[in-house]
N, C-alpha and C positions, 0 to 999 in steps of 0.2 A: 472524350474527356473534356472537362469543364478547365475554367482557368486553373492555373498553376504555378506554386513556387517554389525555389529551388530553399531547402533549410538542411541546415548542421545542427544536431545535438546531439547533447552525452548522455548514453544510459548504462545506468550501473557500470559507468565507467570506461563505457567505449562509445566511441564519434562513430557517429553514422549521417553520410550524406545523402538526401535522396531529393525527389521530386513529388512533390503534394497536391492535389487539388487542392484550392486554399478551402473547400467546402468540408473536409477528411479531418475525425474529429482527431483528437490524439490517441484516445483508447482504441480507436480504428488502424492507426498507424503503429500502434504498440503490437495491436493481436496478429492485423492481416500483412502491416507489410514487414516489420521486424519481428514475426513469428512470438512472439512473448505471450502468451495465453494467459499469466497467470493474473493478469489483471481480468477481472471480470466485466459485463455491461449488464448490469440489471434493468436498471429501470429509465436509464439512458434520458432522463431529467434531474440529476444533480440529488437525487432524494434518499438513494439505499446507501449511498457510500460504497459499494464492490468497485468502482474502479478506481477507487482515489490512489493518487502517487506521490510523491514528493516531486515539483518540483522547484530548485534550490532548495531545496531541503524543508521545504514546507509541503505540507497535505493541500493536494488539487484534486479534483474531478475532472479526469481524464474526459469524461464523455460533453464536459462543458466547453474543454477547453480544445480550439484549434490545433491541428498540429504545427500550422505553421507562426502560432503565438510561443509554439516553444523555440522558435530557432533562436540557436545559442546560448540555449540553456542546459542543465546538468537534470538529470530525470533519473531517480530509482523506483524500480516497480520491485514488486517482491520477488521476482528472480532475481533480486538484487543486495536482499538484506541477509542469506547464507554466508559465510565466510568460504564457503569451498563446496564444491559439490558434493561432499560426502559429508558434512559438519551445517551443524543449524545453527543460529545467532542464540542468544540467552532467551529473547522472545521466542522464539518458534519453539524450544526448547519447553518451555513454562506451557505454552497453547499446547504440546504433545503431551506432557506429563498431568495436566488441572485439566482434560476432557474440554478445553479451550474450540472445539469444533465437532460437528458432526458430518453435515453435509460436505461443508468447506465452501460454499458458495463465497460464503460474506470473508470468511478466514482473510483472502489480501487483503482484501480494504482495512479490514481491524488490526491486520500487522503493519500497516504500512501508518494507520492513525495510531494507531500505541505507540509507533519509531520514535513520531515526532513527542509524540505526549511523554513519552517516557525520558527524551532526552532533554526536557525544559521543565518536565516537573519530577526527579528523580526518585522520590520517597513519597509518593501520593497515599493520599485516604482511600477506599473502597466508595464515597460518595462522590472523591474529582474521578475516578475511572469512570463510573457510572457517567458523570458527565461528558467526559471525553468519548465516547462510544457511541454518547446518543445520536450519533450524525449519520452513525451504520446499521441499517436494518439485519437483526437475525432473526432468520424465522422454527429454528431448529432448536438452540441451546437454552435460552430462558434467560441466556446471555450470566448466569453466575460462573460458569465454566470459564467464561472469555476474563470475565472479573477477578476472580483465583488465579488464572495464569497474568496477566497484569501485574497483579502486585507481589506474584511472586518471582516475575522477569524483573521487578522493580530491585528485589533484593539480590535476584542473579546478579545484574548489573553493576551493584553494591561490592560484590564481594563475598555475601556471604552464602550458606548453604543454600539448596535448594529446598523450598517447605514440602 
């Protein structure tokens, strides 16, 4: 084992203390050492967006980012954006009902970039989705699925029906 440091951070809400190679990216310490798979590694150069996470509450590229860059940070991966094990959030909700996935490769990353997109831009046009997305590779949907569920998590979130 190469050099090493000792870090604290919170994920979806729970502290976990471990020991890191400082070389261990955080998407490596998400999947292998606190078991969390649902972050993905694609392309493991910052390019597809599948591993991106909040952390502090912003969209990262887990596979950029050190794990020991996050000590003392607060980190949600999409094991994290459920309300309950048995209950979906308003987004995961919309991506089930609008054909929002096939494979589900790319699925967390676009849940976890829609989080934040949705929570600073709350009533979006179908041209800011588009925008917001384009940071995540899908190679499956044609991406109008992912779009449809978008704005209509936008109006979950709202309050009103589901379209």
């Amino acid at each position: 084992m190469g050099e090493t440091r000792k870090i604290a951070v919170t994920v979806n809400g729970k502290r976990y203390e471990s020991e890191v190679e400082v070389r261990l990216t955080l998407a490596d310490f998400l999947r292998h050492t606190l078991g969390l798979t649902g972050t993905h590694l694609g392309c493991e150069h910052g390019v597809c967006g599948a591993c991106t996470i909040l952390l502090d509450g912003l969209t990262a590229r887990s596979c950029l980012t050190l794990a020991v860059q996050a000590n003392g940070h607060a980190i949600t991966t999409v094991e994290g954006l459920a309300p309950g094990p048995d209950k979906l959030n308003p987004l995961q909700e919309a991506f089930r009902d609008n054909h929002g996935l096939q494979c589900g490769f790319c699925t967390p990353g676009m849940l976890i970039t829609l989080t934040e997109f949705l929570r600073d831009n709350p009533n979006p046009t179908e041209q800011e989705v588009r925008i917001a997305i384009s940071g995540n590779l899908c190679r499956c949907t044609g991406y109008q699925g992912i779009v449809l569920a978008a704005l209509d998590a936008a109006k979950r979130l709202q309050g009103a029906a589901p379209a």
